[in-house]
C-alpha positions, 0 to 999 in steps of 0.5 A: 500500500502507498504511505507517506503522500500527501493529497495536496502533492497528488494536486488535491485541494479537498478531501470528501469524507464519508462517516460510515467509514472514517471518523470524520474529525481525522480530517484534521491529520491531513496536510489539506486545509478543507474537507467535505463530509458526504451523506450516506443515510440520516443515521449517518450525519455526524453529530454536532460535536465532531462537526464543530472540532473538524470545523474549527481546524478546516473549511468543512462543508456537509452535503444536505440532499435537499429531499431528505427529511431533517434537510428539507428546506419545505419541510423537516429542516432539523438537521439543517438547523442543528448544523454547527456555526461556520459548516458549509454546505453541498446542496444536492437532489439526494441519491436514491439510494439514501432517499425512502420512496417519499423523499425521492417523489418530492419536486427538487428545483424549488428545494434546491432554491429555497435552500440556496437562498437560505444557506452562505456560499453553498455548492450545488450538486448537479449530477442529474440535475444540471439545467437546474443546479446551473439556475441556481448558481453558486459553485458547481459541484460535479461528479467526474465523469469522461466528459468533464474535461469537455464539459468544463472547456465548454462551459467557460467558452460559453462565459461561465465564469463561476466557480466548478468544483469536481468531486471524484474517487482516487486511488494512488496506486497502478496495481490493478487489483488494488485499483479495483478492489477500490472503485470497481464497484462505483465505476460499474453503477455508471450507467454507460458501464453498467450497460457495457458489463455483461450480466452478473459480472465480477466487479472488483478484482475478481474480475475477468475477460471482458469484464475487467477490460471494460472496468479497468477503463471505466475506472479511470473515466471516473476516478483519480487512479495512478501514481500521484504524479499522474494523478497530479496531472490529470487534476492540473488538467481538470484545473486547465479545462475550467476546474478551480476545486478538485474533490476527492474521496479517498476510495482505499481510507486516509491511512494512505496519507497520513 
């Protein structure tokens, strides 16, 4: 496993934390300054205290998605509320994955503006929701994806000049099981992915054949996978094209880069 690398010498300027895995307030050990913590589940947001000892050593945001009860600026808004002084927020439509049947059926857009206009400097999530998120303003937050890079250029050519932010997966390694043991899986819930996989197929390093040939690339489509001067690279060119944050979650834990 690589030890003794630094998230800011792989070109990263946040980390994205995910609390089911890591206690978040560990942050704090990293040599970058800003963190953000991701939403797995109401049962799942940190409590307060651990959100204010991270807060008072790092720029913290906490993604809100905008359908879930506790964040609903149109309804349950308690864990809003309950958020500490100087905690930033990632204002996102909410995975299904994380949403019951009554979350997912409610109406995004007007949740997303009342909750922009009530939060300070908030991000905007715009993975399924783009023409919305871009309505709104505020920093884009995107997922990496093939087309980012195009999709930036795109964007600034046609006189954004907002803030992007891009949030992706890394994993600072070549080892090819490692890599996918790692993000297999995440590349493999991509939809053009998915759709390339045949059915039923391994999607970590048990992978075979076509399998693994798809989800090797897929994975560097969609993640931060490398060396860290090759991931330094491709953030650096993430940053060329129109990026002025790059996000990421270490797929593999933060011992790595302790």
């Amino acid at each position: 496993m690589l030890s003794g690398v630094t998230l800011t010498e792989a070109g990263i300027d946040v980390v994205a934390l995910k609390p089911t895995e890591v206690d978040v307030r560990r942050a704090a050990e990293l040599d970058v300054d800003a963190a953000t913590v991701d939403y797995e589940g109401r049962d799942a947001v940190p409590d307060r205290a651990a959100l204010a000892d991270l807060a008072s050593g790092v720029d913290l945001r906490t993604t809100t998605p905008v359908r879930a009860d506790g964040f609903d600026p149109l309804g349950d808004d308690g864990l809003t509320e309950a958020l500490p002084p100087g905690v930033g927020r990632v204002l996102v439509a909410g995975h299904q994955a994380y949403l019951t049947d009554q979350e997912a059926e409610r109406a995004v857009a007007p949740r997303l503006r009342a909750a922009a206009a009530d939060a300070d400097d908030p991000w905007i999530g715009t993975e399924g929701i783009e023409r919305v998120a871009m309505a709104v303003g505020g920093t884009q937050f995107e997922v990496l994806s093939p087309t980012t890079a195009r999709d930036l250029r795109a964007l600034r050519a046609a006189g954004f000049d907002g803030d992007v932010a891009v949030y992706a997966p890394a994993v600072l390694t070549e080892d090819e099981d490692d890599v996918l043991d790692a993000v297999g899986e995440y590349a493999a819930r991509r939809r053009p992915v998915r759709k390339a996989l045949p059915e039923g197929a391994a999607t970590d390093a048990t992978a075979t054949g076509r399998a693994r040939d798809v989800l090797s690339q897929a994975v560097r489509d969609y993640a931060l996978v490398g060396e860290p001067d090759a991931v330094a690279d491709r953030v650096a060119g993430l940053k060329d094209a129109g990026a002025t944050t790059v996000v990421a979650y270490p797929a593999r834990g933060l011992d790595p880069f302790l």
